[in-house]
N, C-alpha and C positions, 0 to 999 in steps of 0.2 A: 383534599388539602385541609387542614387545620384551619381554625379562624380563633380572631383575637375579638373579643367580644369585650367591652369598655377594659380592657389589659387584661382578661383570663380567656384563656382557650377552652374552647369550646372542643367537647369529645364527640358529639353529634352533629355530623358536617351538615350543614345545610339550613342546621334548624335556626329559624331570627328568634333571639330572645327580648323580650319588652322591655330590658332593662338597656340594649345595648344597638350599637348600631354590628355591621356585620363587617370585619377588617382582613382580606384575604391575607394569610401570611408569603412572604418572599418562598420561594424554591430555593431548598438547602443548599449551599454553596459548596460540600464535599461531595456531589455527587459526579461521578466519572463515568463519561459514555467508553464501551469498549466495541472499537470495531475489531473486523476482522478481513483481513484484503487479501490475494494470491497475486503473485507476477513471476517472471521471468529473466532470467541472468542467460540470455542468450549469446553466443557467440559465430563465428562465420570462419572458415578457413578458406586464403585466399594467396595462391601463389609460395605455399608454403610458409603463411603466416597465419596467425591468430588476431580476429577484430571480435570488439565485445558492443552490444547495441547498448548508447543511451542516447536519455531523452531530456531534454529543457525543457521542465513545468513552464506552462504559460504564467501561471497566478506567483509561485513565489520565487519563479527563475531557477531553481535548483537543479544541479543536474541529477538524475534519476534514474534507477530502473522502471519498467514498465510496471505495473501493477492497480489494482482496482478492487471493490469491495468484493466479496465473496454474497453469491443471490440475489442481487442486485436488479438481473435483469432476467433470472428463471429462478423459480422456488424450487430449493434440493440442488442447485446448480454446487459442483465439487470442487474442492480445490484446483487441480486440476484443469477443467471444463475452465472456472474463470480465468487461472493464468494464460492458459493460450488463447482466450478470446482479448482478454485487456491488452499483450502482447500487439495482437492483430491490430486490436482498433485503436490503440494510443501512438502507434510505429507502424504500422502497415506492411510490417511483417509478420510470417507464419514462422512458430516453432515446433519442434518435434520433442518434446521434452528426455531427457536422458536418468536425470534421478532429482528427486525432495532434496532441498539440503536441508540436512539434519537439524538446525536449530531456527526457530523462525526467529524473524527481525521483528522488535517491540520498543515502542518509542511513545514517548508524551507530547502531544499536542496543546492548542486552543483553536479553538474555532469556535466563531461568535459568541465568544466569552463562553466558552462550554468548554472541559476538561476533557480531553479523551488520552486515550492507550488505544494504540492502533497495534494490531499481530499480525505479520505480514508471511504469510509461507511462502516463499519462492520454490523456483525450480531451475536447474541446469538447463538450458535448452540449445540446441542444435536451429540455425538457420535452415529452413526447407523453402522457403520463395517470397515474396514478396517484396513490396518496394518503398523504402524509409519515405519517400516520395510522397503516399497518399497517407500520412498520420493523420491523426484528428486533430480537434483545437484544442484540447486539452494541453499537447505537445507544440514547446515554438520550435523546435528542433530535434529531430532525430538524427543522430550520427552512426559510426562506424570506427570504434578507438582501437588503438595498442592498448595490453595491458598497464602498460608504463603510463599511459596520459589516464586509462580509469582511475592506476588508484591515487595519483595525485589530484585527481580533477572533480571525483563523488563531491560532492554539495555533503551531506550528511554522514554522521558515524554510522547509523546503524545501515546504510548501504557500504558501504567500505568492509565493515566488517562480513558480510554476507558476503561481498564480492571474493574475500579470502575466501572464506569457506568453499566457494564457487569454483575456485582457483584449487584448489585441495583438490575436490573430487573431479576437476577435469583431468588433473595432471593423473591424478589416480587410474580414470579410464584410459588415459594415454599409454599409460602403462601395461596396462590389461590387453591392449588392441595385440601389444607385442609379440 
């Protein structure tokens, strides 16, 4: 990092000059952290209906699809590989994933006064077992919606908008089963 040596910076970090004392300078204020997170837009069919999983964040109540950083908790871990695991561990459900949707969701944050763009790849997913029952604490609530209550109900645009898309390529393979 730079330093302000009696109001001139110093181009040799470290070095104490006899004229001055040594003044770290601030950390530049346009800097933007970029994550990168995968989850899951899963859904359940039951009794000849369609239910789609979300989740109520603990910390800022929103409601949510699952999702979590990408690596996190294995180096090389894939897109992929973390959606069905954050899936699991934030809702206590397994999915079977069915396809990528096409456009990842990207959004502006803050966190602890730090700028970030988070890039979220979701994925289609198919319900295969588990039980909303055992979510972690990340999650105060894991449900079971109509489409009608998702898309009124998303907390966030850029979940909504993914949720279409979601929506797109279900009804799409619906169509293909035929």
């Amino acid at each position: 990092m730079p330093e302000r040596l009696n109001g001139q910076v110093s181009k040799t970090l470290g070095v104490e000059r006899p004229t001055g004392v040594q003044i770290p300078l601030p950390p530049p204020r346009n800097i933007m952290i970029k994550e990168f997170s995968a989850g899951g837009i899963v859904f359940e069919r039951k009794a000849n209906n369609v239910y789609w999983l979300v989740c109520q964040h603990s910390q800022h109540k929103g409601w949510v699809f699952p999702k979590g950083f990408i690596g996190d908790h294995k180096e090389g871990e894939s897109e992929e590989e973390t959606a069905l695991r954050e899936v699991e561990e934030e809702t206590g459900v397994k999915g079977r994933i069915i396809v990528k949707l096409p456009k990842p969701a990207g959004y502006f944050y803050v966190w602890k006064g730090e700028k970030r763009f988070k890039t979220v790849y979701y994925f289609l997913m198919e319900y295969a077992g588990g039980d909303i029952k055992n979510h972690d604490f990340e999650m105060m609530k894991v449900e079971w919606w109509p489409k009608e209550k998702v898309e009124k109900s998303l907390t966030y645009k850029s979940d909504k908008t993914a949720f279409q898309e979601a929506l797109k390529l279900f009804d799409d393979a619906e169509c293909n089963k035929s």
